[in-house]
C-alpha positions as CSV (number, residue, x, y, z in Angstrom):
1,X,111.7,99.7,114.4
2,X,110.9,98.3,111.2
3,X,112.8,94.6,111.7
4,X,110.6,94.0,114.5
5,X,107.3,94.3,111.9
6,X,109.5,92.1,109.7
7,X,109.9,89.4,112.7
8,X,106.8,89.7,113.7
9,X,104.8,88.9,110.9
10,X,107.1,86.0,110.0
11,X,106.7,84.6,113.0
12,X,102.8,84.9,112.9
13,X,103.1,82.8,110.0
14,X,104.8,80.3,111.0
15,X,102.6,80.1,114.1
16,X,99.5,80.4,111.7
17,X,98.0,83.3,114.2
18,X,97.2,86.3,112.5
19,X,97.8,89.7,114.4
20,X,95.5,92.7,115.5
21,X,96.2,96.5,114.3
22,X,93.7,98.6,115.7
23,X,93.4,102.5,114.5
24,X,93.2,105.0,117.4
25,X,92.8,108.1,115.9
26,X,94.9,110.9,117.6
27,X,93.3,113.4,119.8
28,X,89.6,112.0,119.5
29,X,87.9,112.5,122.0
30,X,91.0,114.5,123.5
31,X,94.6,113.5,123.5
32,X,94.7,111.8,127.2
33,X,91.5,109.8,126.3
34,X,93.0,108.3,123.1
35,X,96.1,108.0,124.5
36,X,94.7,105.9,127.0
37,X,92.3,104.2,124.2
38,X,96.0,103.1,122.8
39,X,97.4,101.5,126.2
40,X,94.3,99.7,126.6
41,X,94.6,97.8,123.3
42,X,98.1,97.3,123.9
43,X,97.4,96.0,126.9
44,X,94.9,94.0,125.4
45,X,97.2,91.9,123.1
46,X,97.2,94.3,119.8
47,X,100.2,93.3,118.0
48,X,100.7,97.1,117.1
49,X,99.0,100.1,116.5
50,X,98.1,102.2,113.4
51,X,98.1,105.5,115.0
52,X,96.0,108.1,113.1
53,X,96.9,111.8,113.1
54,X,94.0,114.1,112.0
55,X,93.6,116.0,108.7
56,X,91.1,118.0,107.4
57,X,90.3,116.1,103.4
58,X,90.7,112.3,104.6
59,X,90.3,111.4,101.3
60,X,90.0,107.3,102.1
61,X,88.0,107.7,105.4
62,X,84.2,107.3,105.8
63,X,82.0,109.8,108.0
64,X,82.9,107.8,111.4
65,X,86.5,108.9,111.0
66,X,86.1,112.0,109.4
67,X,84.1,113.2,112.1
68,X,86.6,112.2,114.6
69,X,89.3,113.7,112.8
70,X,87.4,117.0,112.4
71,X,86.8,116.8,116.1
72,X,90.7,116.0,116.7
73,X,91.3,119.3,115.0
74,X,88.6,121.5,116.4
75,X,89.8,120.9,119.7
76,X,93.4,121.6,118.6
77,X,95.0,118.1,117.7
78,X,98.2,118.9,115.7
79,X,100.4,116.8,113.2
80,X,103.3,116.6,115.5
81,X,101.1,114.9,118.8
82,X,101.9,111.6,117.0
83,X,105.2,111.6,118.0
84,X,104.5,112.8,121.7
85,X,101.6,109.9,121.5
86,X,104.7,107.4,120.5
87,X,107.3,109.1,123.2
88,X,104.3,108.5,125.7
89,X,103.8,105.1,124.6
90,X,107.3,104.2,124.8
91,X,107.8,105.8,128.1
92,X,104.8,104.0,129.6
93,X,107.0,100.5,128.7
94,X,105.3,99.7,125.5
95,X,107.3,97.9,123.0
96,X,105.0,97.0,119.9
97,X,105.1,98.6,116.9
98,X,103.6,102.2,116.2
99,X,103.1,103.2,112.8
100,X,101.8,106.5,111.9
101,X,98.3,107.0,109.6
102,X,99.0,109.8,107.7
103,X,98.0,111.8,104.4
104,X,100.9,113.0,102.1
105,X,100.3,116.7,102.5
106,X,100.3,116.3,106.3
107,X,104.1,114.6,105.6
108,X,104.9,117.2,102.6
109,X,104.1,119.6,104.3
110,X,106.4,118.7,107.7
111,X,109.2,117.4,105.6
112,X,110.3,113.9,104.7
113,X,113.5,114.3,106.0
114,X,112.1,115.7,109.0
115,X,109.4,113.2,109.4
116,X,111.6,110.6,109.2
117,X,113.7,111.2,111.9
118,X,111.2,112.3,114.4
119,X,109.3,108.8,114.1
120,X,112.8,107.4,114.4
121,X,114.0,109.5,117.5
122,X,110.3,108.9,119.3
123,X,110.8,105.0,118.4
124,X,107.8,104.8,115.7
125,X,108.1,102.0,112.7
126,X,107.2,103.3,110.3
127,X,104.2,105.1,108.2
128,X,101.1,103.9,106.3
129,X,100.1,107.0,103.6
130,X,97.2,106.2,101.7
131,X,97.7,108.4,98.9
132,X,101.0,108.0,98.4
133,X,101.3,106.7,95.0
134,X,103.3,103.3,94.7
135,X,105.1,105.1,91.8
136,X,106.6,107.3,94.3
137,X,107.6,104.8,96.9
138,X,111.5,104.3,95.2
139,X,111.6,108.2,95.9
140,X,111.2,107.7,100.0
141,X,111.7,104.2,100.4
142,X,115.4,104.6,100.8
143,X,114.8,107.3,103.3
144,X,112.6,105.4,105.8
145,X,114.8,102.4,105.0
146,X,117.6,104.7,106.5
147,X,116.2,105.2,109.9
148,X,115.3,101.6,110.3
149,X,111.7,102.7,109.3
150,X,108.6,100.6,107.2
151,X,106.5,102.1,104.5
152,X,103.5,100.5,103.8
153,X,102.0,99.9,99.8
154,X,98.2,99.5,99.9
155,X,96.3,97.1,97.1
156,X,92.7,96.9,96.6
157,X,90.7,94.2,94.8
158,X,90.4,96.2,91.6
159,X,94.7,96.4,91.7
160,X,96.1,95.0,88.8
161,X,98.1,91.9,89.0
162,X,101.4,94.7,87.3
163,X,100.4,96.7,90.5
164,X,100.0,94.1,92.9
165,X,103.4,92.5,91.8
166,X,104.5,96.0,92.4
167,X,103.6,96.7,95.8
168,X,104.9,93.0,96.7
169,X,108.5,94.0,95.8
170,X,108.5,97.3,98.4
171,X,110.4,94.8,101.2
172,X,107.7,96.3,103.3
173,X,106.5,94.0,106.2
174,X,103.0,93.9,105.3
175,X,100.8,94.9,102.5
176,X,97.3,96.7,103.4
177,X,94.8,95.5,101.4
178,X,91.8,97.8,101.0
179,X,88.6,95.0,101.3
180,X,86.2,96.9,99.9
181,X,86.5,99.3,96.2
182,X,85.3,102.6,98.9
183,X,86.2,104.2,102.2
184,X,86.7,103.0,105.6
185,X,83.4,102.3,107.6
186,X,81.9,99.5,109.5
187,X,79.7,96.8,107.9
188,X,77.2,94.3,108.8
189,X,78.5,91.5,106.4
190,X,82.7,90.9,104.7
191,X,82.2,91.5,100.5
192,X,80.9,88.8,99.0
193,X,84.4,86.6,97.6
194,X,86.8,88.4,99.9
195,X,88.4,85.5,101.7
196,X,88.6,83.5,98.2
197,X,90.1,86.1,96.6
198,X,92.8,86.7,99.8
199,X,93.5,83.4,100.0
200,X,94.2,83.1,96.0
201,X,95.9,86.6,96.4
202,X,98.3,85.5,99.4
203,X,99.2,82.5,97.7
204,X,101.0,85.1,94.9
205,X,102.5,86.8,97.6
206,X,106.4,86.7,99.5
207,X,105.2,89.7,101.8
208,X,102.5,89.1,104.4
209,X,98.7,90.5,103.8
210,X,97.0,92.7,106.5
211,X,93.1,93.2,105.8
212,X,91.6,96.6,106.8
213,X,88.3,98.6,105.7
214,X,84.9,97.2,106.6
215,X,85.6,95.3,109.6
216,X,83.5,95.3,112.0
217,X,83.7,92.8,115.1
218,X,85.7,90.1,116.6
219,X,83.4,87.5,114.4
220,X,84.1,89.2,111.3
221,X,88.0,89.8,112.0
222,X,88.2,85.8,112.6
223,X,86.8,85.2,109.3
224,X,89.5,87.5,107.9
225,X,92.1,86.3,109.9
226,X,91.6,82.5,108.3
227,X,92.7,84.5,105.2
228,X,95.1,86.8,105.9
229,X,98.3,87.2,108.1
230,X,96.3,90.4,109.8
231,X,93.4,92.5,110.2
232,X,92.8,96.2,111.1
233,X,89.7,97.5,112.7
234,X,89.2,101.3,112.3
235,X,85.9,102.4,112.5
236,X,83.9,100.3,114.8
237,X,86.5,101.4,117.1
238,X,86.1,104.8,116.9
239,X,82.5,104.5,116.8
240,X,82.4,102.7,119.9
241,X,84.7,105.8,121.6
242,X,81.9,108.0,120.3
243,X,79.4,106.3,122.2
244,X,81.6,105.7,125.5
245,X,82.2,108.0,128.7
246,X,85.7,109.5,128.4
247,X,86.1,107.9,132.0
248,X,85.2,104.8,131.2
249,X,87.1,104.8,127.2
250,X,90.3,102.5,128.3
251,X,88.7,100.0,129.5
252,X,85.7,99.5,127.0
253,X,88.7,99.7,124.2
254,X,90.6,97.4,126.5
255,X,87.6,94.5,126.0
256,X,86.8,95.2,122.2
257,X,90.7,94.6,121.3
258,X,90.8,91.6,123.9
259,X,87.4,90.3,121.9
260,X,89.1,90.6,118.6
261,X,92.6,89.0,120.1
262,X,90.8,86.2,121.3
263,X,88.8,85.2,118.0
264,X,91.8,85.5,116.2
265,X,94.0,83.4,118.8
266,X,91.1,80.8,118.0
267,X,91.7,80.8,113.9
């Protein structure tokens, strides 16, 4: 539930060790493959998991997740998996936080109220909606906050400090901040001024600042991490699912999210 996102992240600060949120996107390759792709990060050391479910007009994704998402759905992948994916998860011991990636129509379109309580009942924490507008978050805020559930604001480096002051007064337990002014999608190098501009940003900031678009690698998610309270690799991940063996998916995800644990146990 959402107080364990709130202890989590204040306890990561303290300890100065910022935390690991990989994106597994639902039903890509197949459900039981990236189910398995989300044990083996758990099982890894990811602090929690940003679970994607598929949609057909990702609107923030680049072409490594749309195609996967458009694969999710071609070979039947349906809104409601992400709460069997969290049951399974649950039932299979797991006790990190799950939060659900989703679009607002995907939400709209199942219900709020609805929504709400089936991440409660399955034992999710909450949801991260992209375009949700911030204006709108006093609408469902109280909602989620009623199940014991997090909604998370997103700020990008072209949000105004209005906006920005905003988001930081949601109570969520992390902000995402978009690192680049585009979609999600693996890069060779971090934008030129980001840590600066994090480390002046988090500085501003009572709620705790997770990084997410561009990320590549372990290397790069270090760098972040000497900013920022956490860091969410999307992307690369998925890419590297594209390129594995079904068979052989847990365990190659197992060693990418133990990379990326590592380098940022070292920060």
């Amino acid at each position: 539930m959402s107080f364990q996102l709130h202890r989590m992240f204040q306890t990561a600060r303290i300890q100065r060790r910022p935390l690991f949120l990989p994106y597994i996107c639902l039903g890509y390759p197949s459900y039981q493959a990236s189910l398995q792709a989300a044990k083996a990060a758990l099982r890894a050391g990811a602090s929690a998991l940003e679970l994607g479910a598929p949609f057909s007009d990702p609107i923030a994704d680049g072409p490594t997740l749309q195609e996967a998402t458009l694969h999710s759905l071609q070979h039947g992948a349906k809104f409601a998996d992400v709460f069997r994916m969290i049951q399974d998860l649950r039932s299979a011991g797991f006790r990190q936080p799950l939060l659900v990636m989703s679009y607002l129509n995907l939400v709209e379109q199942f219900g709020w109220d609805d929504f709400a309580e089936a991440l409660s009942e399955t034992g999710g924490d909450g949801a991260i909606i992209p375009d949700l507008p911030l204006e709108k978050f006093p609408l469902f805020n109280p909602l989620m906050r009623a199940k014991n559930l997090a909604l998370v604001p997103f700020i990008a480096p072209t949000s105004s400090a209005q906006r920005v002051k905003m988001a930081d007064a949601q109570g969520a337990p992390f902000l995402y901040y978009v690192s680049v002014t585009g979609v999600t999608g693996a890069r060779k190098k971090l934008p030129p001024g980001l840590l600066k501009a994090l480390r002046a940003l988090r500085g501003q900031l009572k709620t705790p600042l997770v990084v997410g678009f561009g990320i590549s690698n372990p290397a790069q998610a270090a760098q972040v991490g000497k900013a920022a309270d956490g860091v969410i690799i999307a992307s690369a991940l998925v890419k590297l699912i594209s390129r594995t063996p079904v068979s052989k998916i847990g365990g190659v995800v197992g060693r990418f999210c133990g990379q990326v644990v590592k380098a940022l146990h070292k920060v």
